[in-house]
C-alpha positions in Angstrom: 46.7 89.1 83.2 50.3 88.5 84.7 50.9 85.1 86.7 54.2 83.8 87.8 54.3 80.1 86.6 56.1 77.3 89.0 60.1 78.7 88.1 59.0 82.1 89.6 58.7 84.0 86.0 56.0 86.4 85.5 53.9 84.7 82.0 51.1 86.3 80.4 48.1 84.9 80.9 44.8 85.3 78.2 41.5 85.0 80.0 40.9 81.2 78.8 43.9 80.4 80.9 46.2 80.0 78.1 49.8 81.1 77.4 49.6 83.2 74.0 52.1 81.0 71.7 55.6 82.3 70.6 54.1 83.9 67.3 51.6 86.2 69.1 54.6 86.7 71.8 56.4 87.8 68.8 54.5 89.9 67.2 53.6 91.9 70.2 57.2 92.9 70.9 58.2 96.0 70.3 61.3 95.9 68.4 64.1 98.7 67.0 65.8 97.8 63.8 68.6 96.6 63.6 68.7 94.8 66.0 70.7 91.2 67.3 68.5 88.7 67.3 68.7 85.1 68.4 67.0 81.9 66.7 67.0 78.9 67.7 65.2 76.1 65.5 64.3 72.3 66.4 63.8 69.7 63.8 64.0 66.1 62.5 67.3 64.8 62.8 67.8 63.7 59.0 70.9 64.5 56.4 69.2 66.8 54.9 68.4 69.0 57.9 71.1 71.3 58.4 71.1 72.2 55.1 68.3 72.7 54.3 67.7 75.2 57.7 70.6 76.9 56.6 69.6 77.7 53.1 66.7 79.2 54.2 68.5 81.4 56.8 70.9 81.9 54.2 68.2 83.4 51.9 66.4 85.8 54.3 70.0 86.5 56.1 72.7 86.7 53.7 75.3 87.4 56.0 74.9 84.7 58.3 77.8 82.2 57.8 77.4 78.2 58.5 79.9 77.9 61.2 77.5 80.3 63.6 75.4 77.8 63.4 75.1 76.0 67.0 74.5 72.3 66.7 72.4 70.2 70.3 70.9 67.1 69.5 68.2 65.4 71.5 68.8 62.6 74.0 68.1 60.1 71.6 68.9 61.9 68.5 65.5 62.1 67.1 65.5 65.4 66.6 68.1 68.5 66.1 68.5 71.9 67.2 70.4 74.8 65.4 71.2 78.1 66.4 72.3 81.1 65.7 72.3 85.2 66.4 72.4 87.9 63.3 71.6 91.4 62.6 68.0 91.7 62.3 67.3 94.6 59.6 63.2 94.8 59.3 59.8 93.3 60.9 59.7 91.8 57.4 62.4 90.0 57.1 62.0 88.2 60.5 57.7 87.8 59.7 59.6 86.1 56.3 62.2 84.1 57.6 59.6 82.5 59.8 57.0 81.8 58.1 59.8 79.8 55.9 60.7 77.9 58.3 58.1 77.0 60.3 56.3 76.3 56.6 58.9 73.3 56.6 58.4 69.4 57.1 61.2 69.1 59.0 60.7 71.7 61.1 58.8 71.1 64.9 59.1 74.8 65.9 61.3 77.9 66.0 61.6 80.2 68.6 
């Protein structure tokens, strides 16, 4: 079932009233690799944060270079967000790349 939430966008609904979450969003959508493909990925804001993010990207995406990355902090600085856009080649290296990161400590969630 379709409902428009309060900023007028149309939002699955499942019948217990819930929102399916990003993962099942995901893996319903019908992609055609390659494809561009933006991520965005909020996490602790600790030294070891950015690098650590970027090593995994790194790993899955080896083309993806460390200036893409987009830096936004929270209000207070608790927590930092990266992102970033790259050619997506396969279904499996996206269901990869995220289970890495979302696997990590640090991370709160990717979308």
């Amino acid at each position: 079932m379709t409902e428009e939430n309060k900023n007028g966008i149309n939002v699955v609904v499942d019948e217990d009233n819930t929102t399916p979450a990003p993962q099942d969003a995901f893996e319903k959508a019908e992609l055609k690799f390659p494809c561009e493909f933006p991520i965005s990925i909020m996490g602790l804001n600790v030294p070891e944060y950015k690098d650590t993010i970027f090593t995994i990207l790194k790993k899955h995406v080896p083309e993806v270079e460390e200036k893409e990355l987009n830096t936004a902090y929270s209000t207070n600085k608790k927590y930092c967000s990266l992102k970033t856009k790259f050619t997506a080649q396969s279904r499996e290296q996206m269901d990869e790349l995220y289970k890495e990161l979302t696997a990590n400590k640090l991370v709160k969630w990717v979308l």
